[in-house]
N, CA, C and O atoms as CSV, one atom per row, in Angstrom:
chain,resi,resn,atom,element,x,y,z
A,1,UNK,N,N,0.947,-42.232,-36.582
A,1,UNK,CA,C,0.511,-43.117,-35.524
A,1,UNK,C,C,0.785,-42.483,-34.164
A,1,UNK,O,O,-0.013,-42.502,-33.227
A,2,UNK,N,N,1.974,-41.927,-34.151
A,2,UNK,CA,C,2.425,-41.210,-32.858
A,2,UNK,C,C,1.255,-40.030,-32.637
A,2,UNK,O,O,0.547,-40.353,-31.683
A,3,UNK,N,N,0.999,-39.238,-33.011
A,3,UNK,CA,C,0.284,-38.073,-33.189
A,3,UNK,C,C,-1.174,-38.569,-32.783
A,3,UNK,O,O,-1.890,-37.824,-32.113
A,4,UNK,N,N,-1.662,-39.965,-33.233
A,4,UNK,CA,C,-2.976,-40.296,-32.759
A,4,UNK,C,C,-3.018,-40.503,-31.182
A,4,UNK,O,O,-4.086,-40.287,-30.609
A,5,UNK,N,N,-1.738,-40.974,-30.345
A,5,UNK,CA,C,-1.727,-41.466,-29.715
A,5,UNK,C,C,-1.551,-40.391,-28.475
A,5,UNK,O,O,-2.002,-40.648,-27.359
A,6,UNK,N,N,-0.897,-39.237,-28.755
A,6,UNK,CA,C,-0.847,-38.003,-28.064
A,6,UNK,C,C,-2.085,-37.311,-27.909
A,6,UNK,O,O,-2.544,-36.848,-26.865
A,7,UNK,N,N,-2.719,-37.281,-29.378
A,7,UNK,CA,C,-4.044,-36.801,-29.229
A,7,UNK,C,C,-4.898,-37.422,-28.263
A,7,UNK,O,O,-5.431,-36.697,-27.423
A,8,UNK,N,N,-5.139,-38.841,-28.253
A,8,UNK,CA,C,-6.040,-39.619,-27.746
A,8,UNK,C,C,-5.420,-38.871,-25.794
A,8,UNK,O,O,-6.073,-38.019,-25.192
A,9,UNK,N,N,-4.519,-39.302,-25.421
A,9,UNK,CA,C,-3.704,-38.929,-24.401
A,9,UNK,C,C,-4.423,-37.518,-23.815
A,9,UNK,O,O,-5.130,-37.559,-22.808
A,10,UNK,N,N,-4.134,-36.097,-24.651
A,10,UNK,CA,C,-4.461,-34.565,-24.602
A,10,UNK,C,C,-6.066,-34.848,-23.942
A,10,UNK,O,O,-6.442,-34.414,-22.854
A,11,UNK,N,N,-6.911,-35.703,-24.912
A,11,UNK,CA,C,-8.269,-35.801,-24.464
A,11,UNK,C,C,-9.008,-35.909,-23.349
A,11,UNK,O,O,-9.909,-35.274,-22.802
A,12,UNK,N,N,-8.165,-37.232,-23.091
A,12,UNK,CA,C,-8.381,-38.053,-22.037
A,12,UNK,C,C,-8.096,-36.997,-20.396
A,12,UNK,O,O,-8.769,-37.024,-19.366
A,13,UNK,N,N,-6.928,-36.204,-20.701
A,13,UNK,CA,C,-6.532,-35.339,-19.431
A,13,UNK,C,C,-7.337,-34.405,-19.566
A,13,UNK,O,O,-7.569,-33.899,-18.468
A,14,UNK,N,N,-8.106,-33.727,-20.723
A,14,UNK,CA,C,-9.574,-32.891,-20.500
A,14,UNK,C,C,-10.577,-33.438,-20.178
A,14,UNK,O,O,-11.461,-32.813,-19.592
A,15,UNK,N,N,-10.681,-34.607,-20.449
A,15,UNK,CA,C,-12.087,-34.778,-19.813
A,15,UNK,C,C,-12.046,-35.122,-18.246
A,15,UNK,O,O,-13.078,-35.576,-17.750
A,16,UNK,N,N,-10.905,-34.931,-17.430
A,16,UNK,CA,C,-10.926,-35.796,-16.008
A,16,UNK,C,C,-10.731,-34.349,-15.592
A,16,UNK,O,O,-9.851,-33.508,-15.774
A,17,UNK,N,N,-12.471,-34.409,-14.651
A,17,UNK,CA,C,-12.819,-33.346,-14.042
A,17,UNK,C,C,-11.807,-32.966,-12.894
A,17,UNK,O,O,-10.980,-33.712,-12.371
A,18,UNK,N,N,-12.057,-31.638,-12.616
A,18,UNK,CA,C,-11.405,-31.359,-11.136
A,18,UNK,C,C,-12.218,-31.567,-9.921
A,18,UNK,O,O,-13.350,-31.096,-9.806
A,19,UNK,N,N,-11.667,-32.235,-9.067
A,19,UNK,CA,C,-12.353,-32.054,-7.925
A,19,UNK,C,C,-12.252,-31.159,-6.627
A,19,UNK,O,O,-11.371,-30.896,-5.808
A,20,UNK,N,N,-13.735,-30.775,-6.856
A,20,UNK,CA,C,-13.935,-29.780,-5.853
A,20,UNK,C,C,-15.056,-29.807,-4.089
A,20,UNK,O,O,-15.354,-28.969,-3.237
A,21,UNK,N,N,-15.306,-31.146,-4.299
A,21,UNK,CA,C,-15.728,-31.721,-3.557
A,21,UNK,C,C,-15.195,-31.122,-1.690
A,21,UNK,O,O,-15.888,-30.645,-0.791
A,22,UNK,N,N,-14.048,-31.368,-1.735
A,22,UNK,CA,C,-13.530,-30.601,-0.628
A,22,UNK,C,C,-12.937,-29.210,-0.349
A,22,UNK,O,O,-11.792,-29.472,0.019
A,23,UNK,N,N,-13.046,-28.242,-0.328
A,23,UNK,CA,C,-12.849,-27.487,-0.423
A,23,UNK,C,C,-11.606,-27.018,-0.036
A,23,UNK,O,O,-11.592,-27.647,1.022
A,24,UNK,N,N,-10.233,-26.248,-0.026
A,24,UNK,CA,C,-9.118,-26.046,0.506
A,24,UNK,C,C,-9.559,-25.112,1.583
A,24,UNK,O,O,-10.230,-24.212,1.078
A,25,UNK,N,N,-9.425,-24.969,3.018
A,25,UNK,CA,C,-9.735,-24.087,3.968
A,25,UNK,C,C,-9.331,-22.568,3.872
A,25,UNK,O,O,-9.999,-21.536,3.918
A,26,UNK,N,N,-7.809,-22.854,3.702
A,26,UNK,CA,C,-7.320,-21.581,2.947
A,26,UNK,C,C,-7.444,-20.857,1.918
A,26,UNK,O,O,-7.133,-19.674,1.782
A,27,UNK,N,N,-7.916,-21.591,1.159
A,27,UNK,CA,C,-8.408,-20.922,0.179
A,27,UNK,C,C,-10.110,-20.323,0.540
A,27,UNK,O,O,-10.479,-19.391,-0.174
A,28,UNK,N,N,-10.933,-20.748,1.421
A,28,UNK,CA,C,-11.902,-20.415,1.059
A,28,UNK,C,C,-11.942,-18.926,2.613
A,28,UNK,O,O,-12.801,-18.084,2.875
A,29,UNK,N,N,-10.957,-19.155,3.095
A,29,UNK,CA,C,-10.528,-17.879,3.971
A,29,UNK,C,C,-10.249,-16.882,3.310
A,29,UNK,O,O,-10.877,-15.877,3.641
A,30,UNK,N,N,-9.417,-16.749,2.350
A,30,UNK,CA,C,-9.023,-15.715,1.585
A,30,UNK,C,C,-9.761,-15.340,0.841
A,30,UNK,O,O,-9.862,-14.121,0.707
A,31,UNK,N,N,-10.712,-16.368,-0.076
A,31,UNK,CA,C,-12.140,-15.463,-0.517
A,31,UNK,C,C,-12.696,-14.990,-0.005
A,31,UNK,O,O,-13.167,-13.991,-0.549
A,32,UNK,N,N,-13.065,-15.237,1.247
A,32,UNK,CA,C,-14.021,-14.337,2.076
A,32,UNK,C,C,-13.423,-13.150,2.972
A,32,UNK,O,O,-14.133,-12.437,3.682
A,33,UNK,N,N,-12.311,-13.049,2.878
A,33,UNK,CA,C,-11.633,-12.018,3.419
A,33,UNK,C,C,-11.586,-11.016,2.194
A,33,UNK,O,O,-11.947,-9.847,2.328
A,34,UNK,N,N,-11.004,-11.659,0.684
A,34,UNK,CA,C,-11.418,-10.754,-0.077
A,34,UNK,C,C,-12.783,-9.956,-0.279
A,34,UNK,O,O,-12.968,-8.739,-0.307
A,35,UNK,N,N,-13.650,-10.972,-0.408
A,35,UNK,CA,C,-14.928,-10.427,-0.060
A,35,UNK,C,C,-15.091,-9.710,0.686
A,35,UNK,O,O,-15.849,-8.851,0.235
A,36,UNK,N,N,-14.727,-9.451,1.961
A,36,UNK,CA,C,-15.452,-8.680,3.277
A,36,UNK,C,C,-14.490,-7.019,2.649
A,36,UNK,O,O,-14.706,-5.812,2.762
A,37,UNK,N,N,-13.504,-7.799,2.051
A,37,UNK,CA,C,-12.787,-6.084,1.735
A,37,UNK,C,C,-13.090,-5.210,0.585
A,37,UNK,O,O,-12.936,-3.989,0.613
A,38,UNK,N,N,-13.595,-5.983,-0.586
A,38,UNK,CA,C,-14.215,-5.218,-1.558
A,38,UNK,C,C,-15.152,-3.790,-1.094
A,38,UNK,O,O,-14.906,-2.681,-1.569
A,39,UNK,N,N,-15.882,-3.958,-0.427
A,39,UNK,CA,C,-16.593,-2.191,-0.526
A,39,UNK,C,C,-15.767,-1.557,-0.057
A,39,UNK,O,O,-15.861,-0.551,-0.760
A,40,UNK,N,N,-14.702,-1.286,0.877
A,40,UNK,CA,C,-14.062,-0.813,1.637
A,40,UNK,C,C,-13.232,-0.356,0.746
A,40,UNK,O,O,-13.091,0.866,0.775
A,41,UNK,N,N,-12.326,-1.219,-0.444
A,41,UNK,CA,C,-11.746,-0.826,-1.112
A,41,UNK,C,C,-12.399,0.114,-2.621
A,41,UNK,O,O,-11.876,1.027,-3.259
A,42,UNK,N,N,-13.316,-0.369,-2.740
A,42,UNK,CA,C,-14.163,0.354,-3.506
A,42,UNK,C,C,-14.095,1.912,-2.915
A,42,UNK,O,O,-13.547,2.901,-3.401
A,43,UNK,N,N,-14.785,1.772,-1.804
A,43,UNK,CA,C,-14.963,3.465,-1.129
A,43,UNK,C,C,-13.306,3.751,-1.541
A,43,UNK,O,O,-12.968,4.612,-2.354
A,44,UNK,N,N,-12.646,3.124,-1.033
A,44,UNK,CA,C,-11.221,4.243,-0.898
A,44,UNK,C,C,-10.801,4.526,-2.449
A,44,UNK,O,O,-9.761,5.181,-2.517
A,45,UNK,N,N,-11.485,4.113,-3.964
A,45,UNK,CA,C,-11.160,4.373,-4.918
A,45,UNK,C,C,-11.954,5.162,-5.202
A,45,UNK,O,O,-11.559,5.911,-6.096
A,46,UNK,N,N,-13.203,5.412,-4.752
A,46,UNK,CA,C,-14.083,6.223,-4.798
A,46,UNK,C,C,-14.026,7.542,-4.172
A,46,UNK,O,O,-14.584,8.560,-4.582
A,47,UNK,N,N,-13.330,7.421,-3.187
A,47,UNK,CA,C,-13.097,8.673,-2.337
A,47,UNK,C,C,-11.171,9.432,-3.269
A,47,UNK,O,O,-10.560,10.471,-3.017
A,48,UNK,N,N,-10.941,8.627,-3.993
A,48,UNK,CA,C,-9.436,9.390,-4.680
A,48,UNK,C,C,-10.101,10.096,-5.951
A,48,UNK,O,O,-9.826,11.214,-6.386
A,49,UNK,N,N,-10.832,9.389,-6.337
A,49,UNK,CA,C,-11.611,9.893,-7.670
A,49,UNK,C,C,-12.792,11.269,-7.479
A,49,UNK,O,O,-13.136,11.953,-8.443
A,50,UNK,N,N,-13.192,11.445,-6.372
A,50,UNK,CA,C,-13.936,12.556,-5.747
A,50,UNK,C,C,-12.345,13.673,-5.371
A,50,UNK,O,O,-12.253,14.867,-5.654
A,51,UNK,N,N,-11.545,13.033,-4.859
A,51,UNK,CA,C,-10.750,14.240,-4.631
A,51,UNK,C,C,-10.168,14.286,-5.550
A,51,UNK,O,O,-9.516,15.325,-5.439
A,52,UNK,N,N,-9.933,13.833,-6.465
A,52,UNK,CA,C,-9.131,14.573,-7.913
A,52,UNK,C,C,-10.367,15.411,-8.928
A,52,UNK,O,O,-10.173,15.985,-10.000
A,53,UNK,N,N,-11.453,15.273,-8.291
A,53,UNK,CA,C,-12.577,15.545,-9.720
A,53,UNK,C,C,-12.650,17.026,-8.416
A,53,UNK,O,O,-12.559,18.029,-9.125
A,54,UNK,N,N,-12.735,17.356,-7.347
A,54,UNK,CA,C,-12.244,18.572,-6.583
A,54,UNK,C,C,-11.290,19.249,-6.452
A,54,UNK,O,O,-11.151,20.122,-5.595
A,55,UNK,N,N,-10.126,18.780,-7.695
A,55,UNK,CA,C,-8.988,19.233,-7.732
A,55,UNK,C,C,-8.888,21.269,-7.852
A,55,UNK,O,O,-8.153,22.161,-7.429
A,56,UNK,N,N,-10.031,21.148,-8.628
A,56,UNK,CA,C,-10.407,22.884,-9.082
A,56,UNK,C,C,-10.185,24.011,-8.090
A,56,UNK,O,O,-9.315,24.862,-8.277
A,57,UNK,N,N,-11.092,24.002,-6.890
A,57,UNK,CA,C,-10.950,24.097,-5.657
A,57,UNK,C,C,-9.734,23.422,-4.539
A,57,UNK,O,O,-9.428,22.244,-4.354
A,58,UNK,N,N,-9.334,24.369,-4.061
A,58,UNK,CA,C,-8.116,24.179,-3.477
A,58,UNK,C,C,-8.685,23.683,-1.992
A,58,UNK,O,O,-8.179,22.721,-1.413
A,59,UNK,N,N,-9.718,24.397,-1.479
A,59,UNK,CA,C,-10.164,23.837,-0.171
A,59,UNK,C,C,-11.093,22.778,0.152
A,59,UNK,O,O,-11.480,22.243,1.191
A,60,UNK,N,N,-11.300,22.665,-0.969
A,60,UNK,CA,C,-12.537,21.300,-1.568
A,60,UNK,C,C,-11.704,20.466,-1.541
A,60,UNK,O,O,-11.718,19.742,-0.545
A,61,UNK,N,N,-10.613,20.202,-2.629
A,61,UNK,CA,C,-9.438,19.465,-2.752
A,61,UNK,C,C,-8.737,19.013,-1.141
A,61,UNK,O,O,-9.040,17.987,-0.533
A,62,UNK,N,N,-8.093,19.692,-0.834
A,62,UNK,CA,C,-7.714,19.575,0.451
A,62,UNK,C,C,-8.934,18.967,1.992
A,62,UNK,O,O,-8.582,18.487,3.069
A,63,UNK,N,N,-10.043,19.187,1.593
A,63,UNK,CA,C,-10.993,18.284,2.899
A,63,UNK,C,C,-10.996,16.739,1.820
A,63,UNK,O,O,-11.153,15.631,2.332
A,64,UNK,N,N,-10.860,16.869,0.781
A,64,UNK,CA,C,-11.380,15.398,0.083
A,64,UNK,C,C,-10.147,14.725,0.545
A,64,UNK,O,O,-10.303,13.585,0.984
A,65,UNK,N,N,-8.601,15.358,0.525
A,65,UNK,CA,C,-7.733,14.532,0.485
A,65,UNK,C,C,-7.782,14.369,1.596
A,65,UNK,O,O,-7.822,13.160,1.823
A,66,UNK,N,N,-7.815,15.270,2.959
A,66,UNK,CA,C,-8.084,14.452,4.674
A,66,UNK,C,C,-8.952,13.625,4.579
A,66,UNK,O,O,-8.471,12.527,4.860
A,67,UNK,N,N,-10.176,13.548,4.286
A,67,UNK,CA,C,-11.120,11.948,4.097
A,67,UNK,C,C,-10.453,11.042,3.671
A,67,UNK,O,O,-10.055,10.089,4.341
A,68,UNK,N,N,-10.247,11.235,2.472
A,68,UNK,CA,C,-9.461,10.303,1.853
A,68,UNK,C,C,-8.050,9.232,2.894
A,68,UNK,O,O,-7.953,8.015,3.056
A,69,UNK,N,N,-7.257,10.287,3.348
A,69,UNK,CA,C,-5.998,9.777,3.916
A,69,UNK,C,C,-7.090,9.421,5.558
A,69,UNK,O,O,-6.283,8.790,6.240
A,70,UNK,N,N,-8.043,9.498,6.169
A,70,UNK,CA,C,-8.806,8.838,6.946
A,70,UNK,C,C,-9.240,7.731,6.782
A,70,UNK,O,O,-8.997,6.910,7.666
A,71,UNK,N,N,-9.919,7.368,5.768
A,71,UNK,CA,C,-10.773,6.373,5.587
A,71,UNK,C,C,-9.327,5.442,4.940
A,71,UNK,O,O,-9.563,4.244,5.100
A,72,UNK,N,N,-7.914,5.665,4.263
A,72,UNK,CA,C,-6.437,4.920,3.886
A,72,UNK,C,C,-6.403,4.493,5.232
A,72,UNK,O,O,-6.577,3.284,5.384
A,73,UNK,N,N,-6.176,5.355,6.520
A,73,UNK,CA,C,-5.623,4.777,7.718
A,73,UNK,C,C,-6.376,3.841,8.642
A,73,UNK,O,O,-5.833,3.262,9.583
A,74,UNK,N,N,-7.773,3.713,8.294
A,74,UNK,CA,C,-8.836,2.937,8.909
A,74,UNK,C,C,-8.476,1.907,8.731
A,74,UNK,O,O,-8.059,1.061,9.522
A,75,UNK,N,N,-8.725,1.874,6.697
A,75,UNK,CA,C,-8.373,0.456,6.213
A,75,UNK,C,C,-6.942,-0.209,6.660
A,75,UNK,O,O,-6.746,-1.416,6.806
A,76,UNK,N,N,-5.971,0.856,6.849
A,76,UNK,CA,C,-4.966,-0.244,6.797
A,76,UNK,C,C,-5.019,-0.572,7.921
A,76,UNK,O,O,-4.839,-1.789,7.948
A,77,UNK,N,N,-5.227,-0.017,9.320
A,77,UNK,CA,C,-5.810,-0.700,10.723
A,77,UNK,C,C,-6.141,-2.067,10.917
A,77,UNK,O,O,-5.614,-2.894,11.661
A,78,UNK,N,N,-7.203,-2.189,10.044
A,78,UNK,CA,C,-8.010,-3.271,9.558
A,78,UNK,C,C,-7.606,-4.220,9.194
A,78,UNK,O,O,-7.890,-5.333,9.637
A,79,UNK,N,N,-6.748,-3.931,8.180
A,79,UNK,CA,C,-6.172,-4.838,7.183
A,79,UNK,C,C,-5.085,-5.292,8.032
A,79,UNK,O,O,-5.078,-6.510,8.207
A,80,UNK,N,N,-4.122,-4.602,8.630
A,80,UNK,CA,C,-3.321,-5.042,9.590
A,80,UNK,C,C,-3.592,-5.977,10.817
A,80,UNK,O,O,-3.080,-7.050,11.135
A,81,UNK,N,N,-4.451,-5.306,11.331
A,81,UNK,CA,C,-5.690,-6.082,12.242
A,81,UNK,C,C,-5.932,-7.584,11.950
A,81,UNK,O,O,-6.036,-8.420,12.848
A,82,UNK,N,N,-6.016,-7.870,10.600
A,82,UNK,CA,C,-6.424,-8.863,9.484
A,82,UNK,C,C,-8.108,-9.012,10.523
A,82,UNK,O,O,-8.729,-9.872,11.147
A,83,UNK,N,N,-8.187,-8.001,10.269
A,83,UNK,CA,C,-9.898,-7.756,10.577
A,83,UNK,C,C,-10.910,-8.221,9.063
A,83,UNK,O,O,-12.122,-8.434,9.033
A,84,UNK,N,N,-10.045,-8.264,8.062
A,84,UNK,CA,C,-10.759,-9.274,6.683
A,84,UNK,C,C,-10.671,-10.651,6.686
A,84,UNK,O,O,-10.979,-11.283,5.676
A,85,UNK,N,N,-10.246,-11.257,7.803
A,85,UNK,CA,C,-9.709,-12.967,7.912
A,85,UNK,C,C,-10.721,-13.801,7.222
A,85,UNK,O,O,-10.667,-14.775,6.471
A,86,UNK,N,N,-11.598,-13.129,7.703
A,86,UNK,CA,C,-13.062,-13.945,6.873
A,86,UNK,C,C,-13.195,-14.932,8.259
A,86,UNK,O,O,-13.448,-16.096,7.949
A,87,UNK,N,N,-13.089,-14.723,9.552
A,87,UNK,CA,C,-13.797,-15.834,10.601
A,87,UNK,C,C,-15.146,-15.259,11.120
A,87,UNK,O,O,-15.835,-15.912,11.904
């Protein structure tokens, strides 16, 4: 009898939707700040993976890793900046 009554209970708290009707402000700042930073961070994984696949070459290697540590110090500018705020 107990066990029906928990079950019935478990159900009842799945079926009561969430509401999303209002949105949290903060929260929808930080998505869009994530958002605005995705390519940026993309490039800078993209640009470590170009300088390790130039590893062969020593002077190849070495201009990939100055890009690389360029386009690190931009972003963190930025990011410091909180130039991703999402306003």
């Amino acid at each position: 009898m107990r066990k029906a009554k928990a079950k019935k209970a478990a159900t009842k708290a799945k079926a009561k939707p969430v509401s999303t009707s209002v949105p949290d402000p903060v929260m929808a700042r930080r998505a869009k700040a994530y958002r605005d930073m995705e390519p940026h961070v993309c490039d800078l994984a993209r640009a470590a993976e170009l300088a390790m696949l130039a590893s062969d070459d020593e002077s190849l290697f070495l201009f990939a890793v100055e890009q690389f540590e360029t386009m690190a110090q931009r972003f963190r500018k930025r990011y410091y900046a909180e130039e991703f705020s999402g306003d």
